[in-house]
C-alpha positions as CSV (number, residue, x, y, z in Angstrom):
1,X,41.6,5.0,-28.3
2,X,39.7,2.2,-28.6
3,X,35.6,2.2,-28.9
4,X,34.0,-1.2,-28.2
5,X,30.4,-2.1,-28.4
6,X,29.0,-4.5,-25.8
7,X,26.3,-6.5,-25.2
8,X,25.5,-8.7,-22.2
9,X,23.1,-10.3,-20.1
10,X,22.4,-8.0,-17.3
11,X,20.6,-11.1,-15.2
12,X,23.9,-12.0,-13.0
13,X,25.0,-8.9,-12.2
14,X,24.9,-6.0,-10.2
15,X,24.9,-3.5,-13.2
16,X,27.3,-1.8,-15.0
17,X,29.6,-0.6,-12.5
18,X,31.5,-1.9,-10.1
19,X,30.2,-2.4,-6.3
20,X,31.5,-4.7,-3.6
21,X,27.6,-6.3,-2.9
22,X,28.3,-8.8,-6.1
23,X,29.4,-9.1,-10.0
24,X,29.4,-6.5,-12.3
25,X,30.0,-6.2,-15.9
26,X,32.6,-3.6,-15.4
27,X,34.6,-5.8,-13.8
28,X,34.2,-8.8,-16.0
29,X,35.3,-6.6,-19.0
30,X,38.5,-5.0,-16.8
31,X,39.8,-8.9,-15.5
32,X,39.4,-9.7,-19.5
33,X,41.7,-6.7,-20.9
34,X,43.9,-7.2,-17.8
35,X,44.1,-10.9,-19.3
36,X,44.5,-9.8,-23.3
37,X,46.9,-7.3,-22.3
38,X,49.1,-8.9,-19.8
39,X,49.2,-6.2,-17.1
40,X,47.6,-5.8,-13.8
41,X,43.9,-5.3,-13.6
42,X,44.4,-2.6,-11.2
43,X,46.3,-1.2,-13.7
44,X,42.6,-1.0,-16.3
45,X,40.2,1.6,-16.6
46,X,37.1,1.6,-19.0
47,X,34.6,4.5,-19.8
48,X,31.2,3.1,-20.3
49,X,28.3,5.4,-21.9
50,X,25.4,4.3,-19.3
51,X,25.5,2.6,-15.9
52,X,23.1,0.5,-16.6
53,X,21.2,-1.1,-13.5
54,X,21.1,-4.1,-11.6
55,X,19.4,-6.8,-14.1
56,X,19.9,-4.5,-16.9
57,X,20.5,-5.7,-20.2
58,X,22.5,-4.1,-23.3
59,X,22.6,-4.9,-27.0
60,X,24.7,-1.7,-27.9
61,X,26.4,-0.6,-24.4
62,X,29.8,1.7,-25.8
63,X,33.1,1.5,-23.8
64,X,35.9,3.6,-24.3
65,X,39.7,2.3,-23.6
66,X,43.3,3.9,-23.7
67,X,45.4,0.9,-25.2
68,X,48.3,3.2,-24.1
69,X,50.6,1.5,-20.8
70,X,48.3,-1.5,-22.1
71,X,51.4,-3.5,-23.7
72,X,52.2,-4.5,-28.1
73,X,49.5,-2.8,-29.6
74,X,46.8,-5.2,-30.8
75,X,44.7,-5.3,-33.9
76,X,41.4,-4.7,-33.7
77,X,40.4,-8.3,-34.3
78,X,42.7,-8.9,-31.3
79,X,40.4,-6.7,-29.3
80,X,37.3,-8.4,-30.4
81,X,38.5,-12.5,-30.7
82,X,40.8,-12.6,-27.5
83,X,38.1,-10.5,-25.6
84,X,35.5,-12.9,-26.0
85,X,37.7,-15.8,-25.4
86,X,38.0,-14.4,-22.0
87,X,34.9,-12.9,-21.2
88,X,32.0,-14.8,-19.6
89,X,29.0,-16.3,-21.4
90,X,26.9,-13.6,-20.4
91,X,29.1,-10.7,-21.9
92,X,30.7,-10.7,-25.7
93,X,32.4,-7.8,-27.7
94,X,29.8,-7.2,-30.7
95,X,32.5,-5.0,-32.2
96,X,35.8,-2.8,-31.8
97,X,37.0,0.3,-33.6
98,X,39.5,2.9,-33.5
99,X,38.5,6.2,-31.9
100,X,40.1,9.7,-31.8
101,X,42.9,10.4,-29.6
102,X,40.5,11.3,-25.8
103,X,37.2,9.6,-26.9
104,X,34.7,9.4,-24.0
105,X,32.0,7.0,-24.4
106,X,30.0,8.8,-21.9
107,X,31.0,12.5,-22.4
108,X,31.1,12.2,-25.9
109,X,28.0,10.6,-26.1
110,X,25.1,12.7,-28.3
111,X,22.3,10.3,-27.4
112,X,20.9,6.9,-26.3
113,X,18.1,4.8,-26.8
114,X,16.3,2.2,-24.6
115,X,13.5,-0.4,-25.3
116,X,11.4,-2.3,-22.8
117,X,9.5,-5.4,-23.5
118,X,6.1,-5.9,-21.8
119,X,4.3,-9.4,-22.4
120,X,0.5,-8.9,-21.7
121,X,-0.8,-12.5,-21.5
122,X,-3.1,-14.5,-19.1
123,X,-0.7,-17.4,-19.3
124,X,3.4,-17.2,-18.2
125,X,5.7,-17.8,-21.0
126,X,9.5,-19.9,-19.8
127,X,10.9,-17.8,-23.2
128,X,10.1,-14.4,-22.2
129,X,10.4,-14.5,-18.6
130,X,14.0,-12.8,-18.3
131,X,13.3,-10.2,-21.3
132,X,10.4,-9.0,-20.6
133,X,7.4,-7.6,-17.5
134,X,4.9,-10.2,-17.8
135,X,1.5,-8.7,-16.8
136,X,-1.6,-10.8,-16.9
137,X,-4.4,-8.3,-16.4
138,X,-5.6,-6.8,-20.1
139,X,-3.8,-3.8,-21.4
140,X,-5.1,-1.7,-23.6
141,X,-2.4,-0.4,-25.9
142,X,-4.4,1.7,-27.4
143,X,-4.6,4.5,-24.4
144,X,-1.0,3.9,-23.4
145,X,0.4,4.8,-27.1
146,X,-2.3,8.0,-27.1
147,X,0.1,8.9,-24.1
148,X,3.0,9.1,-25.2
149,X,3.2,12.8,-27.0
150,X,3.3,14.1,-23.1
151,X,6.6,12.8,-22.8
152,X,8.2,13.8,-26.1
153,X,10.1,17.2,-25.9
154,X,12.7,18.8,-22.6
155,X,10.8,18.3,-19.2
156,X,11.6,18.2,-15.5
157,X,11.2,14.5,-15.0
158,X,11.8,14.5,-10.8
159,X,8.1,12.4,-11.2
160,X,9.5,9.6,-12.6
161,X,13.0,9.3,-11.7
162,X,14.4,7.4,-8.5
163,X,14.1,8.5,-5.1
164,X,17.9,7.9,-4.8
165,X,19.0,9.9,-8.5
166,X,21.5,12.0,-7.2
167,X,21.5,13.8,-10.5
168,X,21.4,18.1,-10.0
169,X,19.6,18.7,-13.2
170,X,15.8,17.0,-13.8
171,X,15.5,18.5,-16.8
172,X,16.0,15.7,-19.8
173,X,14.6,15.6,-23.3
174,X,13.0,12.5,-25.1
175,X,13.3,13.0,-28.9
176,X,11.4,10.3,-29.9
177,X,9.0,7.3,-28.1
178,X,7.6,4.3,-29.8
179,X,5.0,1.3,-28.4
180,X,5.4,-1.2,-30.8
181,X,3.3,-4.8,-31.2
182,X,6.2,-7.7,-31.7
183,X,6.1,-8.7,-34.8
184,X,6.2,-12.9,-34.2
185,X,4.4,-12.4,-30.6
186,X,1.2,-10.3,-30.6
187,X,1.3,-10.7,-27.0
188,X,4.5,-8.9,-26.5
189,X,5.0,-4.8,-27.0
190,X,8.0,-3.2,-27.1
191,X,8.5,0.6,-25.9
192,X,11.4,2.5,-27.4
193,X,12.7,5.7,-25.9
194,X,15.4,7.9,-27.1
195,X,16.9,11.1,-25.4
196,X,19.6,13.1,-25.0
197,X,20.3,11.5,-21.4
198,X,18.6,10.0,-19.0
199,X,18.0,9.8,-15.2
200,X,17.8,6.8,-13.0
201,X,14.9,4.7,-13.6
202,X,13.7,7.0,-15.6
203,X,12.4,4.5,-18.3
204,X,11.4,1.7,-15.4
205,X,9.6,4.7,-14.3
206,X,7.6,5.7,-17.3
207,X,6.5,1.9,-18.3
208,X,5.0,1.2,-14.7
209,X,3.0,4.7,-15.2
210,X,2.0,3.8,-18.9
211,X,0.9,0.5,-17.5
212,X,-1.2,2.3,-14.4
213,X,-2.9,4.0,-18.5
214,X,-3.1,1.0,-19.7
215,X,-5.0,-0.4,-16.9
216,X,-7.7,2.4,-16.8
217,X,-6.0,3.5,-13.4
218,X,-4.8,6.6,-14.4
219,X,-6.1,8.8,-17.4
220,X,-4.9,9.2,-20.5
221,X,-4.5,13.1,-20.5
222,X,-2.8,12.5,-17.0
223,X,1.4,12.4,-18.1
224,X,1.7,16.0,-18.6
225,X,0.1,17.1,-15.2
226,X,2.6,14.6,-13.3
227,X,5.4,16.0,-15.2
228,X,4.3,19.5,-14.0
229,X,3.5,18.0,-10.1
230,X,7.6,16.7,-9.7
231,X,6.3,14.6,-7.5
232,X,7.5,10.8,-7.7
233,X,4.7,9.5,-5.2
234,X,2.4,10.1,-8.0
235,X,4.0,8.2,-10.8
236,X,3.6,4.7,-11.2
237,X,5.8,1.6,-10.0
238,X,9.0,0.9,-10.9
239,X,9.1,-1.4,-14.0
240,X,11.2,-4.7,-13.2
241,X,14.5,-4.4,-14.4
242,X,14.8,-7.5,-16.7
243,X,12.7,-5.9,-19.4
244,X,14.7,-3.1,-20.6
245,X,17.8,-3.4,-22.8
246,X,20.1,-0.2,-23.9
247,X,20.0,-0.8,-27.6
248,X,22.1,2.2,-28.7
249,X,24.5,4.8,-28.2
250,X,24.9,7.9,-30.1
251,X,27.6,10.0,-31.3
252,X,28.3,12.5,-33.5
253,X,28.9,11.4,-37.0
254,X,32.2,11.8,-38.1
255,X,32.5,10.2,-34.8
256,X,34.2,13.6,-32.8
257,X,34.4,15.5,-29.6
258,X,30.7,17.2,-29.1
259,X,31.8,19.4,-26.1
260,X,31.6,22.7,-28.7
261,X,28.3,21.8,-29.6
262,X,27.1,21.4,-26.4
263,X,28.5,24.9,-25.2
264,X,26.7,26.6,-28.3
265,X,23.5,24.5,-27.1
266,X,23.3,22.5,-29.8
267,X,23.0,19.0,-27.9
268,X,20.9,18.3,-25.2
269,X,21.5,17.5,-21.0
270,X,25.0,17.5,-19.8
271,X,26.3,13.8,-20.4
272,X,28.1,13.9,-16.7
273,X,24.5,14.2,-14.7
274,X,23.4,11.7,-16.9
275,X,22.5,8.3,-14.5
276,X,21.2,5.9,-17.2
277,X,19.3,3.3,-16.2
């Protein structure tokens, strides 16, 4: 098996996976190893670890292939070299490695974490208008990071997932969450979330409420009692999509199949419910 890391630009596509309403990234990857391999692309399948959304960007999106039926086994600088000779501007192989024999990159994923960039400045800014929510009213960081312990732990997060998540289980857990001041832009804050698995919008979800905190609409104390309503209409907006970016993927280290740790309860929400972002 082969285990690439991704990252891409998720402005000109439709997201991750492939839909007939435009251009996705799955597809853009498929055509590329249909090319490398010299087979038909019908003939390709790869395993992401998130669907990430329309808009959606990734610095560390995982993607598992068989090379098997594939053709001449290539080397692994095959994989990454003649990949990105073929692949679009807006999509490059960061780096390729050998698996075990059935890797997953969704099932086997342990883990993933996001960040989103907000830019909180009176004036626009041409550099950060595809990476980041630019929001011109005053923020004050200060109550939205004093927040964020109400969303650390295993909650039922139907408040601030997508009216359309078609996951069974709510139930997710955030093991760690982060709002970070940019180190060259004190204008620009960055909110990293990691979990176990996430649902749809989930993290779009949470920005737009922390921003409704930040703006003195909704009290600081106030996260924990929408977690307990499971009631979307109360959460915030839905944060624009061009601000977040899936960073990383995680996986057991040795690198091995976690199923036996997730049926002795060691790891969190069932990868398969999981709807990213």
């Amino acid at each position: 098996m082969i285990k690439l890391t991704l990252e891409y630009d998720g402005a000109p596509f439709v997201g991750w996976q492939m839909q007939p309403t435009g251009p996705s990234v799955q597809e853009a990857l498929e055509q590329a190893v249909a090319r490398l391999c010299g087979v038909p692309r019908e003939d390709i399948r790869v395993i992401a670890a998130g669907r990430t959304d329309s808009g959606v960007h990734a610095r560390g999106q995982v993607v598992s292939i068989a090379p098997i039926g594939l053709g001449p086994q290539l080397p692994l600088k095959a994989w990454m070299s003649g990949l990105n000779g073929l692949l679009p501007p807006t999509v490059a192989i960061a780096s390729a490695e050998l698996a075990p024999g059935g890797f997953d990159a969704r099932r086997w994923a342990v883990g993933k974490r996001y960040v989103y960039t907000l830019r909180n400045a009176p004036l626009r800014s041409p550099l950060w208008r595809t990476r980041a929510w630019e929001i011109r009213r005053p923020l004050d960081i200060a109550a939205m990071r004093a927040a964020l312990p109400q969303l650390l732990g295993r909650h039922d997060f139907s408040a601030l997932r997508a009216g359309d998540c078609s996951a069974n289980n709510p139930v997710r857990e955030l093991t760690a969450i982060t709002l970070e001041q940019d180190e060259r832009d004190p204008s620009v804050t960055h909110l990293a979330v990691r979990g176990t698995a996430f649902l749809k919008h989930m993290v779009r979800n949470i920005v737009g409420t922390l921003v409704e905190v930040g703006h003195g609409k909704r009290a600081t104390d106030s996260i924990a009692p929408l977690l307990e309503s499971r009631d979307r209409s109360l959460a915030g907006v839905t944060a624009p999509p061009h601000g977040l970016v899936l960073e990383e993927v995680y996986y057991l280290n040795p690198l091995a199949d976690p199923r036996p740790a997730r049926e002795m309860g060691a790891v969190g929400s069932a990868p398969d419910e999981d709807e990213s972002e």
